[in-house]
C-alpha positions in Angstrom: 6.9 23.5 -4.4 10.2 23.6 -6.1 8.6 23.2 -9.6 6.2 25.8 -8.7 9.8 28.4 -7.5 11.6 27.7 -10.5 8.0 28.7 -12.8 8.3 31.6 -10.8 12.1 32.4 -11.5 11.6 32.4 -15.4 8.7 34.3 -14.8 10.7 36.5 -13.2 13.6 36.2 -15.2 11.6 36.8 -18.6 10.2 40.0 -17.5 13.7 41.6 -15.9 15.1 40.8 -19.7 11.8 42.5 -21.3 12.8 45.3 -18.4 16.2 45.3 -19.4 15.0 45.8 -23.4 13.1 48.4 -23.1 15.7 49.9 -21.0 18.6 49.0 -22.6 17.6 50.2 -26.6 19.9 50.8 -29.0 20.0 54.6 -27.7 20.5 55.7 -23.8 17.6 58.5 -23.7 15.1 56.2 -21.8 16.1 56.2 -17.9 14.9 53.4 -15.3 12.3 55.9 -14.1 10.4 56.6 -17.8 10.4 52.3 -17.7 8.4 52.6 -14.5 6.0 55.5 -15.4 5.2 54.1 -18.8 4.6 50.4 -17.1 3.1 51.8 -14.3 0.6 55.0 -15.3 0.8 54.3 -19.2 3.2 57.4 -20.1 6.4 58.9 -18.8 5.3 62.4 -19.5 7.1 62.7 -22.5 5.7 62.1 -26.3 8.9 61.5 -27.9 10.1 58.5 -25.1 6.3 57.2 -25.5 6.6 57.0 -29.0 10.2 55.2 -28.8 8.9 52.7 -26.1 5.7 51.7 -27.8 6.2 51.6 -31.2 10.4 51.0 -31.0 11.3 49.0 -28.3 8.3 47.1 -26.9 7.1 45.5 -30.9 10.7 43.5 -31.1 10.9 42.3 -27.2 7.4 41.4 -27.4 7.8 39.5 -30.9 10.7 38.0 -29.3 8.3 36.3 -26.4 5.9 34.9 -28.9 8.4 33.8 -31.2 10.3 31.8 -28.3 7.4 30.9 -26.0 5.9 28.5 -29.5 9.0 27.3 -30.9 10.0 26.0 -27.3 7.0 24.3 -27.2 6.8 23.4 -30.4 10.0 21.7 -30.1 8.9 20.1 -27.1 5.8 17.9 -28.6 7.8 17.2 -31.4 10.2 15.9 -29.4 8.2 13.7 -27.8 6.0 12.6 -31.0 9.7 11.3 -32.7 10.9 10.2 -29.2 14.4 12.2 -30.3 15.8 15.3 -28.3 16.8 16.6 -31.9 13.3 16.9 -33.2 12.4 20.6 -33.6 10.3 22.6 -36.2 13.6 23.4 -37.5 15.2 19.8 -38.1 11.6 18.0 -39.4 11.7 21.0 -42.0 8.0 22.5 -41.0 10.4 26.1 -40.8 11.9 25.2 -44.5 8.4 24.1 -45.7 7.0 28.2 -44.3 10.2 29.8 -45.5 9.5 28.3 -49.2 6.0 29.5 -49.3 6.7 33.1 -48.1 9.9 32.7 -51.2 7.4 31.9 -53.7 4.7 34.4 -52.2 7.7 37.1 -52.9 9.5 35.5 -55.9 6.2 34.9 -58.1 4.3 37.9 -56.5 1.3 35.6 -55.3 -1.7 38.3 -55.3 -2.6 37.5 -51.2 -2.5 41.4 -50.7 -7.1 41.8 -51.1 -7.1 39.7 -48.3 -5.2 42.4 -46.1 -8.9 43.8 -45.1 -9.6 40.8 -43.7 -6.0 40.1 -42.1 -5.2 43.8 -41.4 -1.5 42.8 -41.1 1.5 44.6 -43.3 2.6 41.1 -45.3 -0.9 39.2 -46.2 0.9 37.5 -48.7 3.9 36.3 -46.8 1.6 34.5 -43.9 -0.6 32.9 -46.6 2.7 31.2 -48.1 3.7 30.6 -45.0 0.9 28.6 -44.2 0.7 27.0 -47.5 4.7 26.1 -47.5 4.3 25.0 -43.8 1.1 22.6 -44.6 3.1 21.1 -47.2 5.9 20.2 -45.4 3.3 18.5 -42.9 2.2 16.4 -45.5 5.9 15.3 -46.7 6.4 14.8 -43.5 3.3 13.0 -42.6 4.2 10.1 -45.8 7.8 9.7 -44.2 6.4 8.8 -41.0 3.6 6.2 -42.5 6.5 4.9 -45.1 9.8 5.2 -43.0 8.9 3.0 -39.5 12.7 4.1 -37.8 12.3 7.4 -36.0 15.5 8.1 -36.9 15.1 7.8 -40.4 12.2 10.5 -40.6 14.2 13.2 -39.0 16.9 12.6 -41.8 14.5 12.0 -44.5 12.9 15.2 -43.5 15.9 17.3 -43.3 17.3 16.0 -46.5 13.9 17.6 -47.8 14.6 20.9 -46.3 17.7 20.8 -48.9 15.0 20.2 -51.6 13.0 23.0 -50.5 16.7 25.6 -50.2 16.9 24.0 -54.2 13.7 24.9 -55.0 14.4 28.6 -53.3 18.2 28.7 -55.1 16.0 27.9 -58.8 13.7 31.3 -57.6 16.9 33.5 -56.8 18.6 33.1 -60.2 15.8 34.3 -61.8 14.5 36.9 -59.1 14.9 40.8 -59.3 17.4 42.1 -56.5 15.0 43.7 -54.2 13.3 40.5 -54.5 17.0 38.6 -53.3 17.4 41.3 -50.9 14.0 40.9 -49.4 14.6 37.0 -49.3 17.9 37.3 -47.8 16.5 39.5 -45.0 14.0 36.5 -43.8 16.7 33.9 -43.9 18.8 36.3 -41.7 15.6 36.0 -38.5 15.0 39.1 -37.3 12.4 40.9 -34.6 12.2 44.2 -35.4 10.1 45.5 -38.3 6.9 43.4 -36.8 4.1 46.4 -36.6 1.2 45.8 -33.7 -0.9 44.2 -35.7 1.1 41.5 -37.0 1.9 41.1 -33.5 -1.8 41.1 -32.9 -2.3 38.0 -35.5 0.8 35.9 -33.6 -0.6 36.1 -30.3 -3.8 35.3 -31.1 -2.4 31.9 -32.5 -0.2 31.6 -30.0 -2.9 31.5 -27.7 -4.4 29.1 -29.6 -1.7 27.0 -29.8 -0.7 26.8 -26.8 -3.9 26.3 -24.8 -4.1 23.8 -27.4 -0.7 22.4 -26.5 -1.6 22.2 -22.8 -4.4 20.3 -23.1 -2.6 17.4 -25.0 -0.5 17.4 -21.8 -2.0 13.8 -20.8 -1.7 12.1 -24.2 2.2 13.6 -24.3 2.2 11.9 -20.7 1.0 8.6 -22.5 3.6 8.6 -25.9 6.8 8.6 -23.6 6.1 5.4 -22.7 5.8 4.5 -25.9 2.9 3.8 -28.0 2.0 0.5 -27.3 1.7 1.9 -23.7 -0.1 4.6 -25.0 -2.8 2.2 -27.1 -3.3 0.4 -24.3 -4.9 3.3 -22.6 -7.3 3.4 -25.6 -5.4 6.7 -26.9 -5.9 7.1 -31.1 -2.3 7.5 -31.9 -2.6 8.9 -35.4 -4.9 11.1 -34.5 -2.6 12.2 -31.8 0.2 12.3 -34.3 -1.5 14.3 -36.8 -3.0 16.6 -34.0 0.5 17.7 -33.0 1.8 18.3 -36.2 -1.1 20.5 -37.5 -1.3 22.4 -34.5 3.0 22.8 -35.0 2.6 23.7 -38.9 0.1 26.1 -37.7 2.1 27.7 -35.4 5.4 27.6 -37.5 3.3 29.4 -40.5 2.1 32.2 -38.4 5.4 33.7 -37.4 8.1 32.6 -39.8 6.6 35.1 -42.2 7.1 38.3 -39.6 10.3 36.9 -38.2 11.8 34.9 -40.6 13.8 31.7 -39.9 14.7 31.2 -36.2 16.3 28.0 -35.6 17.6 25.7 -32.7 15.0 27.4 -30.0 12.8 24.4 -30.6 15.5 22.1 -29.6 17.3 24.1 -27.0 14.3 25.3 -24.6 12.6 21.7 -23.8 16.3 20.1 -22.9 17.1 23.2 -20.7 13.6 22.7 -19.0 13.5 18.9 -18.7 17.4 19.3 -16.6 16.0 22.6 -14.2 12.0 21.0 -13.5 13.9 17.0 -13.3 10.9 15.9 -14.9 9.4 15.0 -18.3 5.8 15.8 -17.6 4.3 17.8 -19.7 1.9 19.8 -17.0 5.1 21.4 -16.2 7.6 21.0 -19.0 5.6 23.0 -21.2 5.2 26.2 -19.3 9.0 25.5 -18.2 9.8 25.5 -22.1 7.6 28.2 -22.6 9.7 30.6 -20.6 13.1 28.8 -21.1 12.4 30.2 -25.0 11.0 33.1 -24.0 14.5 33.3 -22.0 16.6 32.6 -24.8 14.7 34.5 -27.5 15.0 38.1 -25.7 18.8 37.0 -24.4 19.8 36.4 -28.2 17.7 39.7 -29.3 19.6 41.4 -26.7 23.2 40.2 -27.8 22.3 41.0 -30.9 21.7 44.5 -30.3 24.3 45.5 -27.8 26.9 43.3 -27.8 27.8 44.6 -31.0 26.7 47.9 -31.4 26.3 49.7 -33.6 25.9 47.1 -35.7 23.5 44.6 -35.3 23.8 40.9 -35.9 21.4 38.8 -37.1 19.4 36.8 -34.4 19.7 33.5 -36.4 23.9 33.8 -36.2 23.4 33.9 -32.3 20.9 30.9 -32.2 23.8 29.6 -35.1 26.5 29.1 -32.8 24.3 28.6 -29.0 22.1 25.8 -31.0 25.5 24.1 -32.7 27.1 23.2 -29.9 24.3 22.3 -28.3 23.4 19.8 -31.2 27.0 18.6 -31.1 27.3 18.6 -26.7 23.6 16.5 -27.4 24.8 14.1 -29.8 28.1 13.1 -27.7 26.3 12.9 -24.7 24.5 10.1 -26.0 26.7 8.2 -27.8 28.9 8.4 -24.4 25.8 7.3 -22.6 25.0 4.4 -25.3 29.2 3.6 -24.9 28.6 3.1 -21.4 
């Protein structure tokens, strides 16, 4: 029952910020009442307000909930794959490997726009690199984990890579045109805005797919923290397992680094939030509870970034910057107090 109470609080919670959003734009012309016709009856009588809320406000807040819902999650399974609390699409350099292929897509002008009629998103290009840089960095990361046996040592191995693949973006640059730099410089900064309805279309249809995916691996997650001799002894293919979870995690990564651009630290942030407020590590609840803790945190961070500082507006990534540094640094002493002890 109290599992089921605190679902229903971030449930809650999520759509008060969404609320709040729409709300609470960058401009005060929208009233608490135009909120609850246009949610309620579709319209709050007014063209210009409807044209604000849909095509203004709601694309961000919603690219926000997709954006943290699968990163949490993400994070979560790769969490429990490495066995480290520090293992995130961000650290194991699955975003780095998506971020390089949407550089090259815009440095080298890959011709991916003639598949926009099949797509029928704004940046064909950019989720076809994405995909490609992303599937890369699954098989780097896939040979550090059948050469390198310590955990540990994969995570590092892996990150040290993500400084390969900044090298490889660095060589690009120098040579790049400056709308080309600008344009690159924009995706490294994370942002939600600028995502039309269809791209949002393609995200949550592979979010869907993910995370129905996800769920269903709840039982062989179950079986891994115990190890994997535990989990072998239950008759469960580990490398299948293993390679499962990262595909379905480079898919995911690929699909929305390209409209968003890089969005770090939600991966590791949402699953160690939900593990302390469900007191659990099962993954029948710990996913949904991730789910919404980075659904949470996304739109809070959007939010920050938008009003805290107005009229300017921050990058997402600076927020998640500092809330996911001093978590990483809280995370670390924590355990080496804990292995002191």
């Amino acid at each position: 029952m109290r599992k089921i109470f605190i679902i229903l609080i971030l449930i809650l919670l999520t759509f008060s910020l969404f609320v709040y959003g729409i709300f609470k734009g960058n401009a005060k012309s929208i009233s608490i009442e135009d909120v609850k016709n246009f949610l309620l009856y579709g319209t709050t009588g007014n063209k210009f307000k409807d044209m604000l809320i849909w095509d203004v406000r709601i694309p961000p807040l919603i690219t926000a909930i997709i954006v943290g819902g699968v990163l949490a999650v993400s994070g979560l399974k790769l969490q429990t794959l490495f066995r480290n609390i520090l293992a995130s699409p961000y650290t194991t350099g699955i975003s780095s490997g998506a971020v390089l292929g949407v550089a090259i897509a815009i440095f080298l002008r890959f011709p991916f726009t003639s598949l926009n009629f099949i797509l029928n998103i704004s940046k064909p290009n950019y989720v076809i690199g994405g995909w490609i840089g992303a599937a890369l960095a699954l098989v780097v990361l896939l040979l550090l984990a059948s050469k390198v046996r310590d955990v540990t040592g994969v995570l590092v191995c892996a990150l040290l890579f993500s400084y390969f693949y900044y090298g490889i973006e660095s060589y690009l640059i120098t040579f790049a045109e400056n709308m080309q730099i600008q344009e690159f410089w924009m995706l490294l900064q994370g942002s939600f805005t600028g995502v039309g309805w269809n791209d949002i279309k393609l995200m949550a249809i592979c979010s869907i797919i993910f995370l129905i995916s996800s769920y269903l691996l709840s039982k062989f997650l179950n079986a891994l923290l115990f190890g994997e001799s535990y989990a072998k002894s239950f008759g469960l293919n580990i490398k299948r397992v293993r390679i499962l979870i990262l595909l379905l995690s480079g898919f995911i990564v690929g699909s929305i680094i390209p409209f968003v651009g890089l969005i770090p630290f939600i991966g590791i942030a949402s699953p160690y939030i939900a593990r302390i407020i469900m007191r659990t590590s099962d993954h029948r609840w710990t996913i949904p509870a991730s789910m919404l803790v980075g659904m949470c945190l996304s739109l809070l961070c959007y939010l920050v970034s938008i009003k805290i500082f107005a009229p300017q507006i921050v990058p997402v990534t600076s927020i998640l910057d500092l809330l996911g540094g001093a978590l990483v640094v809280y995370l670390i002493y924590s355990s080496e107090k804990k292995y002191r002890l």
